[in-house]
C-alpha positions in Angstrom: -14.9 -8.3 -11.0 -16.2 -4.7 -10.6 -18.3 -5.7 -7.8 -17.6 -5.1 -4.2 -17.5 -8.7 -2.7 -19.3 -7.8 0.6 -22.0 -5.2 1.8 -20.2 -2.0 3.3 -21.5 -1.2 7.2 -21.7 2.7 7.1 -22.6 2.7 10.8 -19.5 1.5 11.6 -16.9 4.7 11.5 -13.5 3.8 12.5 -11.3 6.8 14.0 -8.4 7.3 11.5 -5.3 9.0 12.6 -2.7 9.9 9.4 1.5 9.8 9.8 2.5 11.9 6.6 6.6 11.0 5.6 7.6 13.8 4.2 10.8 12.3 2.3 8.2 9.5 0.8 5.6 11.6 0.1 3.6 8.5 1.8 0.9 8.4 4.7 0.5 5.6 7.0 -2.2 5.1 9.1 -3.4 3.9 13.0 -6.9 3.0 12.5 -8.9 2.4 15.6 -12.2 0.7 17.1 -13.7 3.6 18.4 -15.9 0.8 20.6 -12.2 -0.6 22.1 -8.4 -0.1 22.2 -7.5 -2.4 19.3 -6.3 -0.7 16.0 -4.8 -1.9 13.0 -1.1 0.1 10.9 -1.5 0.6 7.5 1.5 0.9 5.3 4.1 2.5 7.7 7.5 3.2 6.6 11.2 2.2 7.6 13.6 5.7 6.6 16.3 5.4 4.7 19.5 7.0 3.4 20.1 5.4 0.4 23.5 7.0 -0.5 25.1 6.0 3.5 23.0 2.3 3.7 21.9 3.8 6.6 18.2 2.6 8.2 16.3 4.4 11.0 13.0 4.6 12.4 12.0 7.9 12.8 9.0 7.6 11.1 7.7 4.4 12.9 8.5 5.5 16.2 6.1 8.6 15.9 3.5 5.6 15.6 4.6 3.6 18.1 4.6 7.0 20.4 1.1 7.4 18.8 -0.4 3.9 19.8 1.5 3.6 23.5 0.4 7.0 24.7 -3.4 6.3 23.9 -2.9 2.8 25.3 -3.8 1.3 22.1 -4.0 -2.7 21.1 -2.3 -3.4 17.5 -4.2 -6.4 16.1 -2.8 -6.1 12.5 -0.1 -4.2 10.2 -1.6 -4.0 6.9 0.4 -4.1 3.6 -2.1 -2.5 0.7 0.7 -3.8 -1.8 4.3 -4.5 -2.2 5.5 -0.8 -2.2 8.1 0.7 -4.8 8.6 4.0 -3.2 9.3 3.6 0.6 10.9 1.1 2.6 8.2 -1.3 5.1 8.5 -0.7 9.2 6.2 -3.4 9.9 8.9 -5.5 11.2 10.2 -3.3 13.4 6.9 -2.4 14.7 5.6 -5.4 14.9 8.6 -6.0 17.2 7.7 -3.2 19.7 3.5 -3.7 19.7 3.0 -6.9 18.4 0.0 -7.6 15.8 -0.2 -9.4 12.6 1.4 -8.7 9.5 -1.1 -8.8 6.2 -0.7 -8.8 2.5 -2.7 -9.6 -0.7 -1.8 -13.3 -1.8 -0.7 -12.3 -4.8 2.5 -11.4 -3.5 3.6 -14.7 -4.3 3.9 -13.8 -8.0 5.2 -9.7 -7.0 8.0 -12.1 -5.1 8.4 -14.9 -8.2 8.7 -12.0 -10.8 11.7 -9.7 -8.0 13.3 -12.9 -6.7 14.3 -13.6 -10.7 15.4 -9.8 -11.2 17.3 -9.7 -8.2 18.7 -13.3 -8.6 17.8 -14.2 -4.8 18.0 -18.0 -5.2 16.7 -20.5 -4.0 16.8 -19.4 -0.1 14.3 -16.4 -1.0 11.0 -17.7 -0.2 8.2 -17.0 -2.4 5.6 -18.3 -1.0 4.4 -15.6 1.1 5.6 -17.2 4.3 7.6 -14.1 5.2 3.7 -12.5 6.2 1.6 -13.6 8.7 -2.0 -13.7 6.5 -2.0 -13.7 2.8 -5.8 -12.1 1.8 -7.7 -13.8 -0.7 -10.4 -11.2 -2.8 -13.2 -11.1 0.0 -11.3 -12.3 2.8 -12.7 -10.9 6.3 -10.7 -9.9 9.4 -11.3 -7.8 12.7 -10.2 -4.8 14.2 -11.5 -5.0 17.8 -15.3 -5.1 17.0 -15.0 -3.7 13.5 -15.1 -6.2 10.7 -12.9 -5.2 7.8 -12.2 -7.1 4.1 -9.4 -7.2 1.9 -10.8 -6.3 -1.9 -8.5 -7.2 -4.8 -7.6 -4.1 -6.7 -4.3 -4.9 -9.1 -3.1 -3.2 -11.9 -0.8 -0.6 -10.0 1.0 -4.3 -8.8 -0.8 -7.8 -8.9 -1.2 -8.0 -5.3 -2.8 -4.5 -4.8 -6.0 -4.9 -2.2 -8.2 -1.8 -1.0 -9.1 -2.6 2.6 -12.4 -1.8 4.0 -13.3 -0.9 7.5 -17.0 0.2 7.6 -17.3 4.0 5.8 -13.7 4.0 5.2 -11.4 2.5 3.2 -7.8 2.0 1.9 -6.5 1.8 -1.5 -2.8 2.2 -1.5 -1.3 3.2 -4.7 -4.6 2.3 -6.8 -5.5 5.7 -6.5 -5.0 9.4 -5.9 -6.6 12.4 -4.8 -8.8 13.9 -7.1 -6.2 15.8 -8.9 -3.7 13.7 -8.3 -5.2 10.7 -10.7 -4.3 7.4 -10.7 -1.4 4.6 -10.1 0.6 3.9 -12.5 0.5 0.7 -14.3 4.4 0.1 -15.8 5.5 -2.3 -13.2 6.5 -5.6 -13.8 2.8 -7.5 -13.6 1.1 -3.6 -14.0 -1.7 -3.4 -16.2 -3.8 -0.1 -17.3 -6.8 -2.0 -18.2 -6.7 -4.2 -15.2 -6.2 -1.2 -13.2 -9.3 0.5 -14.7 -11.4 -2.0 -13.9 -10.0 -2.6 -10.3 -10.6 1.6 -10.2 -14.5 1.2 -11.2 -14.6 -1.9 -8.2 -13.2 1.0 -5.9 -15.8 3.7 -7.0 -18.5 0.9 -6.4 -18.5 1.7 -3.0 -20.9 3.6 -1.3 -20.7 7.4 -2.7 -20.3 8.3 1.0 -17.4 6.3 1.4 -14.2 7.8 2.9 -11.1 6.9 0.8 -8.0 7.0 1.9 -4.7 7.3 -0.2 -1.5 5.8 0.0 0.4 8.9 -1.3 -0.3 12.5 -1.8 2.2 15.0 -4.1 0.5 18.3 -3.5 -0.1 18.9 -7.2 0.1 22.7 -8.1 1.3 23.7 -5.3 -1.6 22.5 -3.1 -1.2 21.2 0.8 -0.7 18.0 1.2 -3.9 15.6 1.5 -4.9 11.9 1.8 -8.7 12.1 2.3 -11.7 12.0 0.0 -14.9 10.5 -0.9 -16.2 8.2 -3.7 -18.8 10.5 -4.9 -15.7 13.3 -5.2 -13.0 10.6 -7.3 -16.1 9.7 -9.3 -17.3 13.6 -9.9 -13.5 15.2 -10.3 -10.7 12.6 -10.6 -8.5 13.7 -13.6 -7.8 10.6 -15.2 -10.9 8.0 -14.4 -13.9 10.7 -13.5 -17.6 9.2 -14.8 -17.8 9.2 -18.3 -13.7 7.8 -19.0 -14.4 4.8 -21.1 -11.7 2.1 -20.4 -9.9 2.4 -24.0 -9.4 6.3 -23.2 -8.2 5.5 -19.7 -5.8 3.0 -21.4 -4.0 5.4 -24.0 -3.9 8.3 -21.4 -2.3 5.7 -18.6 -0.2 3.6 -20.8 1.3 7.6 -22.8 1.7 8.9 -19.2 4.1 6.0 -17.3 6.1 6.4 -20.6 7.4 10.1 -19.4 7.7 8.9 -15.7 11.2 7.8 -14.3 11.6 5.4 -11.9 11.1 6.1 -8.0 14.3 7.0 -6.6 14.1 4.0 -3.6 12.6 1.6 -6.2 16.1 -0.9 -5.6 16.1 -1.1 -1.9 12.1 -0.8 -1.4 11.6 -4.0 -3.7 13.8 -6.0 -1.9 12.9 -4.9 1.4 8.9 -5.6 0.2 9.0 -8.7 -1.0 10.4 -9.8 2.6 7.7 -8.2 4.8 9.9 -5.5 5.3 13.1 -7.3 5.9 16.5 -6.7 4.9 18.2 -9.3 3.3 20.4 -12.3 5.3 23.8 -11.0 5.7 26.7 -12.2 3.7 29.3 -14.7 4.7 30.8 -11.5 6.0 28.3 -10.9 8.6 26.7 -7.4 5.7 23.1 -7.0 4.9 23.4 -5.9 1.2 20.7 -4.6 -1.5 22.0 -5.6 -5.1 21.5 -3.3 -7.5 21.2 -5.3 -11.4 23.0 -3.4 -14.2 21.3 -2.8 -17.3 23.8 -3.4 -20.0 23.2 -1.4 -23.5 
């Protein structure tokens, strides 16, 4: 499992361009050919005030801006997981530029285990269908001349996948900045020693590697970043640097998502998720609603 399931093309060098959401704390990306005009969206977000129910799309359209005024071709939105913390805009994009939507297969179980909590019944669809291309471990695509895989990294959720496109690479919430650590594993289907192990498959990469994070925090004050290397996770990462045996990583992981509260858009990003970044069907009242279960003492 802590192999890499393909050989990694460093000649190929894809031009990267970074949307950090400030509210989110996430970055999305627009990640080009730089042989063509085709380009793929990873993990773009839909804005949200929670407290109003109100949805808007400032965030996406600064990619949409992005892509039109360079004349760019989207051939795929990329999911790297069902996210937590922000709401999905591939929808809405998708809508605008066109493009296939992608997510691990797994989903199917991150949809099983949410369509229960939320009690979505029997017209929630958890098969995947809501997604254009469920990714198997190892599964191949193409981004204009550039051919990219999907590698299978759970733990942080079972349908986590690192995507690799020649010397970079994208590993959503499986890991941080140097300084910043690692995902947390306390999610319904997380796992801290799965998540080690899909960790040491991410640092099997080439030490040149470009990696490419989901999130960044700024910890200690620091400016914000989303860019590193292998060689730098593997020399100064906090919590899984060389040397962190997997029972160590296990105790600090499993005592540190015990002092972590919940992400404040985990209720209405879930739900949203699970669809591929729709809302809900309206009611018999013609309202899109997010439920919010009570846990009774």
């Amino acid at each position: 499992m802590d192999q890499i399931p393909h050989p990694v093309d460093l000649s190929v060098k894809p031009e990267v361009t970074a949307f950090f959401d400030e509210a989110t704390n996430t970055v999305s990306y627009v990640v080009k050919d730089p042989k063509s005009d085709a380009c793929a969206i990873f993990d773009s977000v839909m804005d949200i005030d929670y407290a109003a129910g109100r949805i808007s799309y400032q965030s996406a359209d600064k990619i949409i801006r992005f892509v039109q005024d360079h004349n760019l071709k989207v051939e795929w939105l990329i999911e790297t997981h069902a996210h937590a913390d922000h709401l999905s805009a591939a929808p809405y994009i998708q809508g605008k530029l066109g493009g296939k939507l992608g997510i691990g297969a797994n989903i199917k179980v991150v949809q099983e285990v949410f369509g229960k909590i939320f009690n979505d019944g029997t017209e929630f669809r958890r098969d995947g269908s809501q997604f254009d291309r469920l990714f198997e471990d190892g599964d191949t695509y193409t981004i204009g001349g550039m051919v990219a895989f999907a590698m299978l990294t759970p733990g942080h959720t079972p349908a986590c996948m690192t995507h690799v496109v020649g010397d970079a690479a994208f590993v959503g919430d499986t890991l941080f900045m140097p300084d910043g650590g690692t995902a947390r594993a306390d999610f319904p289907g997380g796992d801290a020693r799965v998540l080690y192990h899909s960790i040491k498959r991410v640092l099997a990469l080439p030490p040149e590697e470009r990696l490419f994070m989901c999130h960044d925090y700024g910890p200690n004050g620091r400016d914000i970043k989303w860019e590193t290397t292998v060689a730098e996770e593997r020399a100064h990462n906090i919590h899984v640097h060389d040397g962190v045996s997997e029972d160590e990583f296990v105790q600090m992981r499993t005592a540190r998502d015990e002092t972590l509260a919940l992400p404040k858009l985990i209720i209405p990003s879930i739900q949203v998720n699970i669809r591929g970044g729709n809302l809900p069907d309206a009611d018999a009242n013609g309202k899109r609603q997010l439920k919010v279960p009570i846990n009774e003492l």
